[in-house]
C-alpha angles and dihedrals in degrees: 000000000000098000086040104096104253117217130196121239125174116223123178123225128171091008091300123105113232118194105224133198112220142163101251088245101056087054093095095051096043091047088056091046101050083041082055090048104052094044089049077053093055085049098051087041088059099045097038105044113192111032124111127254097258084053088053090042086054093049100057088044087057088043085049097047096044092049094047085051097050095045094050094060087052105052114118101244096040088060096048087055093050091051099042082054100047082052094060095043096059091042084059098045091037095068104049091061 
């Protein structure tokens, strides 16, 4: 990314703008994102009343980052993988008993 041309780009998020750097075909992507995250902020800020905004940003980064987990172990070929090595690990356990 270092040699792509980087432009800058302001997005808004919890009610504060933040100036970005970004490769120009990524634009479309950060822009939905930011768009998902504020909105997961309006929700928090709904269900959780009285917090401040950098409770509600850290939050939704949280949210992100469990999702992203979770969705990583379950993910098709992970689990193949997982399987096809739990196979192998009780083959090899298996025949020494």
């Amino acid at each position: 990314m270092a040699d792509e041309e980087m432009i800058p780009i302001n997005v808004w998020l919890a009610g504060r703008s933040y100036r970005i750097r970004i490769a120009p075909h990524e634009e479309e992507a950060v822009r939905k994102s930011i768009k998902q995250a504020d909105a997961k902020i309006t929700e928090l800020r709904t269900a959780y009343a009285g917090k401040d905004d950098q409770d509600f940003i850290a939050m939704c980064l949280l949210s992100y980052a469990a999702d992203g987990a979770v969705s990583t172990f379950n993910h098709p070929l992970l689990q193949q993988e997982v399987t096809d090595m739990v196979s192998k690990i009780d083959e090899v356990l298996g025949s020494d008993t």
